[in-house]
DSSP file (Angstrom, degrees, kcal/mol; ACC not computed):
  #  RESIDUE AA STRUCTURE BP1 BP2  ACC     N-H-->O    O-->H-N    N-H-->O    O-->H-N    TCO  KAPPA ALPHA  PHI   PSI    X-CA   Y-CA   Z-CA
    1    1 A X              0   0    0      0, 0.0    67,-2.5     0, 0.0     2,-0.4   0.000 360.0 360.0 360.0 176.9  -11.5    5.3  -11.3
    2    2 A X  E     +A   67   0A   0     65,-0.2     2,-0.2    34,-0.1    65,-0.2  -0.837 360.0 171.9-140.7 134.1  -10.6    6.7   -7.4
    3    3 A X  E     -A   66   0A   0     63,-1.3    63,-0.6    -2,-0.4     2,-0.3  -0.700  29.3-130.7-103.6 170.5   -9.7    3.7   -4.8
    4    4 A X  E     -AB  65  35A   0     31,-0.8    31,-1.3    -2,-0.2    61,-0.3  -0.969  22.4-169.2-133.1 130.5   -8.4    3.6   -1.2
    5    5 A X  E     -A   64   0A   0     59,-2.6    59,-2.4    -2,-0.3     2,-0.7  -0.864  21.6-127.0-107.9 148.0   -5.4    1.3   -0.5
    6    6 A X  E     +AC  63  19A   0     13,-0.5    13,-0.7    27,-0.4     2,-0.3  -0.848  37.8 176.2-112.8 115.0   -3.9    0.3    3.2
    7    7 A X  E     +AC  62  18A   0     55,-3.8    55,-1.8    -2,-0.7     2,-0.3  -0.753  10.3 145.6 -96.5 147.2   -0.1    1.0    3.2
    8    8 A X  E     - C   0  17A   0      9,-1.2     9,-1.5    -2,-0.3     2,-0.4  -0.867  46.1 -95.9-151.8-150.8    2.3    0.7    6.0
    9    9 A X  E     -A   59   0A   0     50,-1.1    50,-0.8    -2,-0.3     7,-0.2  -0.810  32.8-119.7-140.7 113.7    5.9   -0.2    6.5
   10   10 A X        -     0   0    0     -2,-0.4     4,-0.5     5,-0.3    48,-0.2  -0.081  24.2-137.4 -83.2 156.3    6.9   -3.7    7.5
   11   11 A X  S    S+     0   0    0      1,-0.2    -1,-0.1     3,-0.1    46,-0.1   0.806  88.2  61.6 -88.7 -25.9    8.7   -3.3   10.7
   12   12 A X  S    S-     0   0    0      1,-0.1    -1,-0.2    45,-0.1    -2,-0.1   0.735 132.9  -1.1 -48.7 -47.9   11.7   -5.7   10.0
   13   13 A X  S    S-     0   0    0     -3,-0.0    -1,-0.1     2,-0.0    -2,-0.1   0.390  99.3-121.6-119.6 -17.9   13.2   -4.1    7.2
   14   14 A X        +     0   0    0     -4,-0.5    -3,-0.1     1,-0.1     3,-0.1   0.727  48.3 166.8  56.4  52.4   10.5   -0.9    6.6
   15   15 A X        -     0   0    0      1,-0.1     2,-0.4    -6,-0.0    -5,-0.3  -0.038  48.7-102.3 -18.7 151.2   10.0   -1.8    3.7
   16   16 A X        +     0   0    0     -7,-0.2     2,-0.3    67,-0.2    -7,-0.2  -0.825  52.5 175.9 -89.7 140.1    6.6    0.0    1.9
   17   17 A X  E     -C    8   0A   0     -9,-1.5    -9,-1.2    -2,-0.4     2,-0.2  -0.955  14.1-156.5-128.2 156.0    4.0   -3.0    2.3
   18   18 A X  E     -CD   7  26A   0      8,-2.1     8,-1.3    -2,-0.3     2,-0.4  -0.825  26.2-100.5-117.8-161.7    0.0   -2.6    1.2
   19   19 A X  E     -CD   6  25A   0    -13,-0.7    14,-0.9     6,-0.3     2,-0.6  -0.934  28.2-171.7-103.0 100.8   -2.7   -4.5    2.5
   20   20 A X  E >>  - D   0  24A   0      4,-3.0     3,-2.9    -2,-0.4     4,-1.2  -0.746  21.8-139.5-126.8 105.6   -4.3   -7.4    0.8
   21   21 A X  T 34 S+     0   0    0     -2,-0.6     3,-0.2     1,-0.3    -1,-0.1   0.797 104.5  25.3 -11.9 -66.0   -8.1   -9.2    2.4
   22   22 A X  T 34 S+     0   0    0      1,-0.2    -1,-0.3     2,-0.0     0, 0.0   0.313 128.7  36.8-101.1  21.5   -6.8  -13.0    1.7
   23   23 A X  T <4 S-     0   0    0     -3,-2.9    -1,-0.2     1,-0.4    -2,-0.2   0.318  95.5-130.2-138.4   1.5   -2.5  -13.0    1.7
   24   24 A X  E  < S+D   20   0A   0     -4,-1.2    -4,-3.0    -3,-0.2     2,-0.6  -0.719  75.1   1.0  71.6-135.8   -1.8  -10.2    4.8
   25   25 A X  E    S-D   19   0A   0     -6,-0.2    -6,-0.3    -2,-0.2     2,-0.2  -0.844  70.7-171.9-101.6 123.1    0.7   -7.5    3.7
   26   26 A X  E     -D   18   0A   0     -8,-1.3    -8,-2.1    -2,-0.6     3,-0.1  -0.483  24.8-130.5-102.5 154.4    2.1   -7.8    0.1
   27   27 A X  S    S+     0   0    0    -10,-0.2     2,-0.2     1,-0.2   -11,-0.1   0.101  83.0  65.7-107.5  44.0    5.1   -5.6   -1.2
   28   28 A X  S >  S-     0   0    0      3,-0.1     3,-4.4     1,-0.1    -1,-0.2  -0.731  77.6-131.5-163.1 103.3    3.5   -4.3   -4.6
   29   29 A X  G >  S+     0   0    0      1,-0.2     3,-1.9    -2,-0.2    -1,-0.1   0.737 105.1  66.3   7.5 -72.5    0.4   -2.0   -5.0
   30   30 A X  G 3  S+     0   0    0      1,-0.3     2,-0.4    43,-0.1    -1,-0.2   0.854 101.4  47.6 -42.0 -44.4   -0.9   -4.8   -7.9
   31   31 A X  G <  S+     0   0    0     -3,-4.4     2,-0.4     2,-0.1    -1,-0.3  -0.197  92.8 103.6-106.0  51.3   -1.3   -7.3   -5.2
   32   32 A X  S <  S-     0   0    0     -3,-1.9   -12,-0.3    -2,-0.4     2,-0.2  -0.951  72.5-126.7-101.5 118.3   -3.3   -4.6   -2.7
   33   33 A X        -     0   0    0    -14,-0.9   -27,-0.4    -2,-0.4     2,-0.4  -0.690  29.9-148.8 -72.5 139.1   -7.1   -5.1   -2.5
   34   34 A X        -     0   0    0     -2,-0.2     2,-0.2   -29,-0.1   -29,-0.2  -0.988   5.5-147.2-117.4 125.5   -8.4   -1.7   -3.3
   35   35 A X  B     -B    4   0A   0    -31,-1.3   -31,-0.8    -2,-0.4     9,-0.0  -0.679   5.7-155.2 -78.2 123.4  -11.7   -0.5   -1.8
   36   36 A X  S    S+     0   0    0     -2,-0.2     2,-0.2   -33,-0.2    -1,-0.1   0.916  73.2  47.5 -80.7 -51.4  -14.5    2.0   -3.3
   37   37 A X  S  > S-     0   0    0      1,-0.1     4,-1.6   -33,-0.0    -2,-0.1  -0.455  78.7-123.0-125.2 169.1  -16.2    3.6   -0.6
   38   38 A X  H  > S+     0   0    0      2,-0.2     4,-1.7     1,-0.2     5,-0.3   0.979 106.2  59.5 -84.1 -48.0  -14.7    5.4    2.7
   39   39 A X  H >> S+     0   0    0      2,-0.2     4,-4.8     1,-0.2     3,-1.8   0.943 109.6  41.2 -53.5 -50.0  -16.8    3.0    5.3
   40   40 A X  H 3> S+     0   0    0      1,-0.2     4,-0.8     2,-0.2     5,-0.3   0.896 115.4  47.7 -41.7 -73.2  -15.3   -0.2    4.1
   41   41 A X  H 3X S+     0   0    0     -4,-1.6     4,-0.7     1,-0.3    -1,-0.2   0.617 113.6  48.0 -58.2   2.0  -12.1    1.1    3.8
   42   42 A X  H <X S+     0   0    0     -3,-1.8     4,-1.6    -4,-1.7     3,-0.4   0.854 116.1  43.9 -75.3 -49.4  -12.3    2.8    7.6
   43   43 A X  H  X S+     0   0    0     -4,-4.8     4,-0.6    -5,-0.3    -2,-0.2   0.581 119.5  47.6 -84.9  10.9  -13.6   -0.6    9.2
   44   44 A X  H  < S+     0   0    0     -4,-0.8    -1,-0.2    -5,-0.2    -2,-0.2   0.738 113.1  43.9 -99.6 -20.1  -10.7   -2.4    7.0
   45   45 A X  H  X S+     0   0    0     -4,-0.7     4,-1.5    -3,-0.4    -2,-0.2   0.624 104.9  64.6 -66.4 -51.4   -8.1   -0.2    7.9
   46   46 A X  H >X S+     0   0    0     -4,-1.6     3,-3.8     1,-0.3     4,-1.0   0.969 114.0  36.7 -66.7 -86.4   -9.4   -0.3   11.8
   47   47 A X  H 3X S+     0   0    0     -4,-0.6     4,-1.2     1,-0.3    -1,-0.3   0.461 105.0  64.4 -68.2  -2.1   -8.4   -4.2   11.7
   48   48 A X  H 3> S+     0   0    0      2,-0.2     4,-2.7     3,-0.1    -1,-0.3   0.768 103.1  47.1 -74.4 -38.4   -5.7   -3.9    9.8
   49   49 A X  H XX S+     0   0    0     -3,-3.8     3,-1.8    -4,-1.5     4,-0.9   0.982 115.1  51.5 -66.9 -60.0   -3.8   -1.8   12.6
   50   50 A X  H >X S+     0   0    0     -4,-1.0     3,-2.2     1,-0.3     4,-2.2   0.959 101.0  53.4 -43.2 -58.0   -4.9   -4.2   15.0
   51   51 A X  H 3X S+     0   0    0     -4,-1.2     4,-1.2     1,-0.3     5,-0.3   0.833 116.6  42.5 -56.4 -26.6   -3.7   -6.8   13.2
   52   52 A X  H <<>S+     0   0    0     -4,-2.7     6,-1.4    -3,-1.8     5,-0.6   0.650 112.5  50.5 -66.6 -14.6   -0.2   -4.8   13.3
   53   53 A X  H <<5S+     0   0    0     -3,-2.2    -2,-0.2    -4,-0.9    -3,-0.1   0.835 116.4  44.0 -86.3 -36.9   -0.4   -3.8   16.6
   54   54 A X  H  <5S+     0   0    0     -4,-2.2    -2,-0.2    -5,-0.4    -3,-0.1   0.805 120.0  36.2 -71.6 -43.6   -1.1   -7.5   17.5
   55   55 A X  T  <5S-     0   0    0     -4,-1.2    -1,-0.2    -5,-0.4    -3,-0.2   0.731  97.9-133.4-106.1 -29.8    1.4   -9.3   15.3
   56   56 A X  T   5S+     0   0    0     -4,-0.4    -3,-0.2    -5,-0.3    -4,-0.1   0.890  71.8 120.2  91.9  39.8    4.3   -6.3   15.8
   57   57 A X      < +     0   0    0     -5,-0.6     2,-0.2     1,-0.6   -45,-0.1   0.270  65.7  22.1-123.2  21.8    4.9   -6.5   11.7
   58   58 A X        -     0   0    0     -6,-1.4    -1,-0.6   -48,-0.2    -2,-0.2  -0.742  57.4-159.6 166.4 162.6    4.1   -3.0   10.6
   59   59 A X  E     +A    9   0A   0    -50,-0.8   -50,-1.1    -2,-0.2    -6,-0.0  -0.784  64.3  29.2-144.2 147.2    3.9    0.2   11.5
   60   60 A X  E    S-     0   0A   0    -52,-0.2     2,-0.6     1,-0.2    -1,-0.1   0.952  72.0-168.0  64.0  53.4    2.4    3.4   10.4
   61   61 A X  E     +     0   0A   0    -53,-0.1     2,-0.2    -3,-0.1   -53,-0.2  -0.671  17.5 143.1 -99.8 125.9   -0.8    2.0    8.6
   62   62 A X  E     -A    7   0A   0    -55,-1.8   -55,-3.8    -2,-0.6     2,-0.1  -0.943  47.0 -92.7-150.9-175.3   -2.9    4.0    6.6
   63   63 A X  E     -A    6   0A   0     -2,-0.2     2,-0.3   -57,-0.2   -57,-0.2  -0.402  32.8-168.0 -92.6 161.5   -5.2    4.6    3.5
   64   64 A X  E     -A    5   0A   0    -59,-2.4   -59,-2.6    -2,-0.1     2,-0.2  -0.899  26.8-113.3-147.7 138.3   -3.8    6.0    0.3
   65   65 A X  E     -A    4   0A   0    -61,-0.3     2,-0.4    -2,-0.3    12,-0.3  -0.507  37.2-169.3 -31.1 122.1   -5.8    7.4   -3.0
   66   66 A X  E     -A    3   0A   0    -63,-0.6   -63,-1.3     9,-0.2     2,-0.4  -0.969  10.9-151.3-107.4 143.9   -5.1    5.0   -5.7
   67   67 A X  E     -A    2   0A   0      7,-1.4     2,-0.6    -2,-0.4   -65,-0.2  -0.857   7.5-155.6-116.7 156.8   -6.1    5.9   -9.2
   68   68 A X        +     0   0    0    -67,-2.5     2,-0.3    -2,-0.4     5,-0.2  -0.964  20.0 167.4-117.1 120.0   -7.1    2.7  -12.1
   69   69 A X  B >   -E   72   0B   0      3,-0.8     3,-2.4    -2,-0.6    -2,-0.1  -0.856  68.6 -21.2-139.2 136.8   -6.7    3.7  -15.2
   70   70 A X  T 3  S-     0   0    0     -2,-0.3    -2,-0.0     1,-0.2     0, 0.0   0.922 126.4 -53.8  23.4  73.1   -6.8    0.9  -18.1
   71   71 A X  T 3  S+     0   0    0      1,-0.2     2,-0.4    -3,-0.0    -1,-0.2   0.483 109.6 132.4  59.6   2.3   -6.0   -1.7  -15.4
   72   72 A X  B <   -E   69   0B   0     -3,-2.4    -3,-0.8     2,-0.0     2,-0.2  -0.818  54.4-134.8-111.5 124.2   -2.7    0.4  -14.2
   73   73 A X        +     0   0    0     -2,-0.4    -5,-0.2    -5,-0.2   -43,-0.1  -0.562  32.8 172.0 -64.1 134.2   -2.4    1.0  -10.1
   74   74 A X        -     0   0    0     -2,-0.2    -7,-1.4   -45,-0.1     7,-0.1  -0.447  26.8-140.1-143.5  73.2   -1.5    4.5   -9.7
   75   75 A X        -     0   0    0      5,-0.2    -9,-0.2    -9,-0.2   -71,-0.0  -0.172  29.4-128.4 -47.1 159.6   -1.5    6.4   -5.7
   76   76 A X  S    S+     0   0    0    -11,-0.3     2,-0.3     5,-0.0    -1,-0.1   0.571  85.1  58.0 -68.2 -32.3   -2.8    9.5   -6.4
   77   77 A X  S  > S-     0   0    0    -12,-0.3     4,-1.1     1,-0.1     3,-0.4  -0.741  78.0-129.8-113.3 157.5   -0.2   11.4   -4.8
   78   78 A X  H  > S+     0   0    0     -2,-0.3     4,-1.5     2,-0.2    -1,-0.1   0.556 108.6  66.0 -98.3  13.0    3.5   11.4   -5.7
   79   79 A X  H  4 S+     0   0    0      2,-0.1    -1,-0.2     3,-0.1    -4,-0.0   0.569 110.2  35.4 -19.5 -51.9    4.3   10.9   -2.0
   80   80 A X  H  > S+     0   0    0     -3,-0.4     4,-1.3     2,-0.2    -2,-0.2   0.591 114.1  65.3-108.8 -20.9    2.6    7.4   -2.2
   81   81 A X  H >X S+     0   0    0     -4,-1.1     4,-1.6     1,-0.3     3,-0.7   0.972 109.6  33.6 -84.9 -66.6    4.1    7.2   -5.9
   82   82 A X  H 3X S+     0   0    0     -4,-1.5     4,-0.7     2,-0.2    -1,-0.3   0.601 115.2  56.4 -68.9   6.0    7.8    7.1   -4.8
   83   83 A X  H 34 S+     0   0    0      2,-0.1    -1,-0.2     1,-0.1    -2,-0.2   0.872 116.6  48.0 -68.5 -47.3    7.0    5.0   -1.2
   84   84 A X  H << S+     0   0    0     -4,-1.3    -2,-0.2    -3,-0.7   -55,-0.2   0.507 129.7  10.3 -92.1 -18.3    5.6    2.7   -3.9
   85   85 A X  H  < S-     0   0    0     -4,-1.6    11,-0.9    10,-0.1    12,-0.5   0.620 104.3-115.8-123.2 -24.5    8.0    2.3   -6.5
   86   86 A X     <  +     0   0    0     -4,-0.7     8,-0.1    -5,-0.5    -2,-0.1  -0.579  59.3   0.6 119.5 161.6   11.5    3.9   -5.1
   87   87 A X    >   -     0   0    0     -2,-0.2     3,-1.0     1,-0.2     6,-0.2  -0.229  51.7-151.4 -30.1 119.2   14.3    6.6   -5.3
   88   88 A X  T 3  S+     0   0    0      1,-0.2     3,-0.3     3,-0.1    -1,-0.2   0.670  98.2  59.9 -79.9 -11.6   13.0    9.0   -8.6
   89   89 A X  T 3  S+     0   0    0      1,-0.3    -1,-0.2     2,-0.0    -2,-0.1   0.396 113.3  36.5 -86.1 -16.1   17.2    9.6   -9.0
   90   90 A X    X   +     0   0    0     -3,-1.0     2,-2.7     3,-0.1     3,-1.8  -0.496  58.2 170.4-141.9  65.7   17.7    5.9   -9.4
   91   91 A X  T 3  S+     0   0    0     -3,-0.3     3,-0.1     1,-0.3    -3,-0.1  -0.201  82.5  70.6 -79.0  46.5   15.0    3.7  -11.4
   92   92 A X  T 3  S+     0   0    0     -2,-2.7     2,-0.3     1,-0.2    -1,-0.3   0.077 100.0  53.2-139.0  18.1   17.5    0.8  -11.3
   93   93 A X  S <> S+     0   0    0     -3,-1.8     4,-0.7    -6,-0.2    -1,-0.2  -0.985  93.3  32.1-125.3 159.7   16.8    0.5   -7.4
   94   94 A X  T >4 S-     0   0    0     -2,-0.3     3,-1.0     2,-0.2    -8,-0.2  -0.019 109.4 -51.5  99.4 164.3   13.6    0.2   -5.5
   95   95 A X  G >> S+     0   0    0      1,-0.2     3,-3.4     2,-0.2     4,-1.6   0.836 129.6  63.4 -21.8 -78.9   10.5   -1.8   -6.9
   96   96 A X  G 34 S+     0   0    0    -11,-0.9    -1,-0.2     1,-0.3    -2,-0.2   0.816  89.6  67.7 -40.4 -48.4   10.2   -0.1  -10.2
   97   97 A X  G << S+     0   0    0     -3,-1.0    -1,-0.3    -4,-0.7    -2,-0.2   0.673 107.2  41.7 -58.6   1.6   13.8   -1.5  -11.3
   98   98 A X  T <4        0   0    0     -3,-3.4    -1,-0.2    -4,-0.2    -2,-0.2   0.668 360.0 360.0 -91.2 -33.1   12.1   -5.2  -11.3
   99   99 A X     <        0   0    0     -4,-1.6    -2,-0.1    -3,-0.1    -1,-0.1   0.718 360.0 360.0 -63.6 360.0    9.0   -4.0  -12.9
């Protein structure tokens, strides 16, 4: 199945952050709330910048393609794959080396 996730990059460290309805910004895809349809994720996406602009703790937020298959978070693009996991030269840095 086809989602939209809200990514940005915490401004403190730039971290890759997404977006999650009840915790703020979380630093792993899994914990992202993911959205079906374009309007939600426009009007969630709208407050979500405010809420960055407002609070000055990330920068560059936007929506990302995730794809769900048998419960596994996947961005769509492999852009959004390495932001989301790490260096593809090094899987024993970045996110993916904890997973």
């Amino acid at each position: 199945m086809s989602f939209r996730a809200i990514t940005g990059n915490r401004l403190r460290d730039g971290a890759v952050v997404f977006y999650n309805n009840d915790a703020g910004w979380v630093e792993r895809l899994n914990d992202a709330s993911l959205y079906e349809d374009k309007a939600t994720t426009e009007t969630v996406l709208a407050a979500a910048k405010t809420q960055a602009e407002k609070e000055r703790l990330t920068v560059d937020v936007y929506a990302i393609d995730v794809q769900v298959e048998d419960g596994k978070r996947t961005p769509a693009s492999i852009r959004e794959q390495i932001r989301s996991l790490g260096p593809t030269v090094r899987t024993d840095l970045g996110k993916q080396a904890v997973a």
